[in-house]
C-alpha positions in Angstrom: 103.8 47.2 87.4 106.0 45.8 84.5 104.6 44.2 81.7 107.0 41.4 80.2 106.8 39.4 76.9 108.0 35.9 76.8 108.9 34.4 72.9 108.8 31.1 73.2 106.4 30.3 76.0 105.5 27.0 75.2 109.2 25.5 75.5 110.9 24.3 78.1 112.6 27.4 79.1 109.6 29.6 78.3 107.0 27.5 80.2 109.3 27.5 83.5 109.5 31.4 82.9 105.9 31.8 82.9 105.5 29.8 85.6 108.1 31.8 87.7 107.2 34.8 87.0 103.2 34.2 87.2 104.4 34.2 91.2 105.2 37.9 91.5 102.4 40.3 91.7 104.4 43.1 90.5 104.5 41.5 87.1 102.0 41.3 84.2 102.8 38.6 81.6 102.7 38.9 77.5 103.5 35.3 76.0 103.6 34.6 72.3 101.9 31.8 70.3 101.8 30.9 66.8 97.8 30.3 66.3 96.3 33.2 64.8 94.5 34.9 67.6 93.5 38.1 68.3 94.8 39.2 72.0 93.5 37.2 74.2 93.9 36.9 78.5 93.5 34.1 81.1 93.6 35.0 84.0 96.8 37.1 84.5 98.2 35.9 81.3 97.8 37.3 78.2 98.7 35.4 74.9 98.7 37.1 71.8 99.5 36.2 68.0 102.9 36.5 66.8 104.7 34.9 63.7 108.6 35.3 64.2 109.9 34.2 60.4 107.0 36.8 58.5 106.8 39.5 61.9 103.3 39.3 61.7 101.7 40.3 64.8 105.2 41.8 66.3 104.3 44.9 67.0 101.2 44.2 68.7 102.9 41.7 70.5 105.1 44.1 72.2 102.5 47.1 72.4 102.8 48.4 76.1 105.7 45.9 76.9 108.3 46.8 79.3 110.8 44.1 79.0 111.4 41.0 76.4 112.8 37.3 77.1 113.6 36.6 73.3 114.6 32.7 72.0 115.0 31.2 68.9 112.4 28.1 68.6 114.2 24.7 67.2 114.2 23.7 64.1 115.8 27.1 62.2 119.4 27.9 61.1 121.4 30.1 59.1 119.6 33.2 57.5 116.0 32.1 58.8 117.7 32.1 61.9 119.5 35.1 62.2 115.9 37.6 60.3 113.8 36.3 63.1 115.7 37.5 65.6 116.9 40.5 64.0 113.8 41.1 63.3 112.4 41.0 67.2 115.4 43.3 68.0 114.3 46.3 65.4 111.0 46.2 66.3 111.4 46.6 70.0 114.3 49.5 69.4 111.6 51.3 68.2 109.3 50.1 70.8 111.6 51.4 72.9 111.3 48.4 75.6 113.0 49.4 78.8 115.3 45.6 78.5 115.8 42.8 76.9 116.8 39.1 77.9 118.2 37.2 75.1 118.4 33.2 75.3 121.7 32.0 73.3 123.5 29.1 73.3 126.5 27.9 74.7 129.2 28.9 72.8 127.5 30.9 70.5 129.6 33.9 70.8 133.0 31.8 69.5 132.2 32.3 65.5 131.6 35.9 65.1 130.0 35.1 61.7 127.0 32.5 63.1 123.6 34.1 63.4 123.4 33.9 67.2 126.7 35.8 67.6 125.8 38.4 65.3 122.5 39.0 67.5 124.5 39.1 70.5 126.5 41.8 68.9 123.4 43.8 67.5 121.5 43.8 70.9 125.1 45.0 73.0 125.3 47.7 70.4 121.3 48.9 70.3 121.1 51.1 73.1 118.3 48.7 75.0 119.5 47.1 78.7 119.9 43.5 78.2 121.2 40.3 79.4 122.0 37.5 77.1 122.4 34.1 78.6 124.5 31.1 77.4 123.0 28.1 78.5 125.0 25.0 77.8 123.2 21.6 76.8 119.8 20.6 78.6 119.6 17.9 80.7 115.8 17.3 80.1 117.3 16.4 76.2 117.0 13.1 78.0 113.3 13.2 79.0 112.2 14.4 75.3 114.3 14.2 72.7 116.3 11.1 73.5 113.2 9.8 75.6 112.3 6.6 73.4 115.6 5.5 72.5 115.9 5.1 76.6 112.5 3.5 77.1 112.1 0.9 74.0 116.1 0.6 73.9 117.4 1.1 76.9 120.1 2.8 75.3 121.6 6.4 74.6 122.9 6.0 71.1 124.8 9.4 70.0 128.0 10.2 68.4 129.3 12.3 71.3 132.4 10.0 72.1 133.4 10.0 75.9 133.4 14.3 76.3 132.1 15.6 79.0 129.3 18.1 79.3 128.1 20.0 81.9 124.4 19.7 81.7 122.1 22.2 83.2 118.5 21.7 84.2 115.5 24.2 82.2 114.5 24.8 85.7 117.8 26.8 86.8 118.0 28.5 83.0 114.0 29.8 83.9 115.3 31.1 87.1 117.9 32.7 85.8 115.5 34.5 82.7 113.2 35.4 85.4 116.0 37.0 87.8 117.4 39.0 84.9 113.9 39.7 83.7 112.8 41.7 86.9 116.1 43.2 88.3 118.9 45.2 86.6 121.4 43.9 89.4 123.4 43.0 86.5 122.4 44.9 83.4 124.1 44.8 80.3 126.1 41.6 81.3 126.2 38.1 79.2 126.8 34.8 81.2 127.3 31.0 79.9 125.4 28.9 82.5 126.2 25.4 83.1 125.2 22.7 85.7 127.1 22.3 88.6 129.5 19.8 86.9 130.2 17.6 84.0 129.4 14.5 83.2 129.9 12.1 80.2 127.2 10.2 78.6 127.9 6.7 80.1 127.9 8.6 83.6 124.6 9.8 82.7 123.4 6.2 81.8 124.3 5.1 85.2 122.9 7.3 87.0 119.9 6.8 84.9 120.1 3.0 85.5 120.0 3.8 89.4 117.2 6.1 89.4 114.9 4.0 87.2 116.6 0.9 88.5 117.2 -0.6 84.7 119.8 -0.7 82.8 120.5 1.7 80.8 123.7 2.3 78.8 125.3 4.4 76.6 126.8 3.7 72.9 128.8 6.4 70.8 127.1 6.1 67.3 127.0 6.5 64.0 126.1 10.3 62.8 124.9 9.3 59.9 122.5 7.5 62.2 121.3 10.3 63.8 121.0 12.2 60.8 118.7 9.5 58.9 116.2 9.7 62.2 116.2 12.8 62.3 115.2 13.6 58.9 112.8 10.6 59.5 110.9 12.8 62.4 110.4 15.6 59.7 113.2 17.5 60.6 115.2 19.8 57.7 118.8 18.6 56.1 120.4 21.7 57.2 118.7 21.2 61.0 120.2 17.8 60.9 123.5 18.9 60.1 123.4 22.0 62.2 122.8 19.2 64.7 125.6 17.0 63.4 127.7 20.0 64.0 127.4 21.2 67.2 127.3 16.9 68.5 131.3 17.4 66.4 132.3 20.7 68.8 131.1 18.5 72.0 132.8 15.4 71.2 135.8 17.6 71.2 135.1 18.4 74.9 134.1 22.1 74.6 131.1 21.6 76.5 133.0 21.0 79.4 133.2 23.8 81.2 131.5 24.5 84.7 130.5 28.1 85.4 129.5 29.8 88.8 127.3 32.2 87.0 123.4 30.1 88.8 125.4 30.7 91.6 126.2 34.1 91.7 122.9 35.3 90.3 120.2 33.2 92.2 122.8 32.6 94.8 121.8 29.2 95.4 123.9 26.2 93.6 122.3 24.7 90.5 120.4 21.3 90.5 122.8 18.4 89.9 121.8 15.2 87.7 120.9 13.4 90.1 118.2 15.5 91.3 117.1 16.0 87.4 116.8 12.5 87.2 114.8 12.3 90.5 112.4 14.8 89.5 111.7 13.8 86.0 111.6 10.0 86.8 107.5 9.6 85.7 109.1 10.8 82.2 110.1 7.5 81.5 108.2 5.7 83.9 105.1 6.9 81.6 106.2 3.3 79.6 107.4 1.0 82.3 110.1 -0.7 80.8 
């Protein structure tokens, strides 16, 4: 029986990993949490205490663990961003975990200076069997983060011009983890994984406005005016413009591309929009309009 740790369990990938992967009876499950808590187990699941930025708790965390699904949480960039994960990596070289599954992001790899990229790089040259996974943007963005801009506005207001983006749904990127995560069908490989096509933002609003049957349209905005709410939520400067920055690469259309990688791992297609949409309708229903 293997024993996997999930970092960042409580997310949207992490939680649909847990959830996946609590199905499998050949499978014992570690996840991570913030509180300070001594080990603790519910049912099949144990949760233990871990603190990524100080490494408190890390190597309890990944005592008797067999294989890692590592992510970086929101909010971090630069430096912070790069120690935490570096510091994951070290710590389970000398754990000597059989593999690792590292969450990315889409694009990630095309500065060879940015943290993520210099992760990627450190886990290929460790010596431990991983995977490392690409995703590109999230279609549930539009259930959380852009949630109340949809139900009190009825508007999507971001500066991402008329690009297109091929969203993926959490629930395909989970499936994906968990595949890797149990079977070394295709060990030491990375993949970008994108929906099963791309959409702009106005398309998006549309098929929003059937599904909830309001309108709902989209408006390319100021960044400045994203920045100012976000900073207004509590988030950092340099989150906000790390934000900023990566809205500037997909208004230049480099979020685009549509991969066969759900495909050709879980050999199913992955879930469209309009499915997403579907599924996820009580998220804004929550507020009638």
């Amino acid at each position: 029986m293997k024993q996997c740790l999930i970092i960042g369990a409580s997310g949207n990938v992490g939680s649909e990993i847990v959830k996946l992967l609590g199905k499998n009876s050949d499978i014992r499950i570690r996840v991570s949490t913030s509180q300070a808590i001594e080990i603790q187990k519910n049912g099949d699941i144990e949760k233990t205490f871990l603190n990524l930025i100080t490494g408190e708790g890390l190597k309890a965390a990944l005592a008797g663990i067999d294989r890692v699904f590592l992510l970086l949480p929101a909010g971090y960039t630069g430096d912070t961003q790069y120690g935490m994960l570096s510091g994951v990596l070290t710590e389970a070289k000398q754990a000597q975990i059989e593999k690792m599954v590292l969450m990315s992001a889409y694009g990630a790899d095309a500065v060879e200076t940015a943290p993520l990229a210099r992760i990627e790089k450190e886990l290929i040259a460790s010596g431990l069997a991983y995977n490392i996974i690409r995703p590109n943007w999230f279609m549930q963005n539009f259930n959380t983060y852009w949630v109340d801009m949809i139900r009190q506005q009825h508007k999507i207001l971001l500066p991402a011009g008329n690009a297109k983006v091929s969203f993926i749904d959490v629930r395909d990127i989970a499936a994906v983890a968990a595949e890797l995560l149990t079977t070394d069908k295709f060990v030491n490989q990375a993949f970008n994984l994108t929906g099963p096509k791309a959409i702009d933002f106005s398309e998006a609003a549309q098929l929003l406005s059937a599904a909830l049957q309001q309108k709902v349209t989209y408006e390319d905005s100021d960044p400045n005016l994203l920045k100012q709410n976000m900073l207004a939520s509590g988030a950092s400067e340099s989150y906000a413009d790390f934000l900023l920055f990566i809205f500037s690469v997909l208004k230049m259309g480099h979020n685009a591309e549509v991969t066969p990688t759900v495909q050709t791992i879980l050999g199913r297609a992955p879930n469209d929009f309009e499915k997403y949409v579907l599924d996820y309708k009580k998220a804004w229903f929550d507020q009638p309009f």
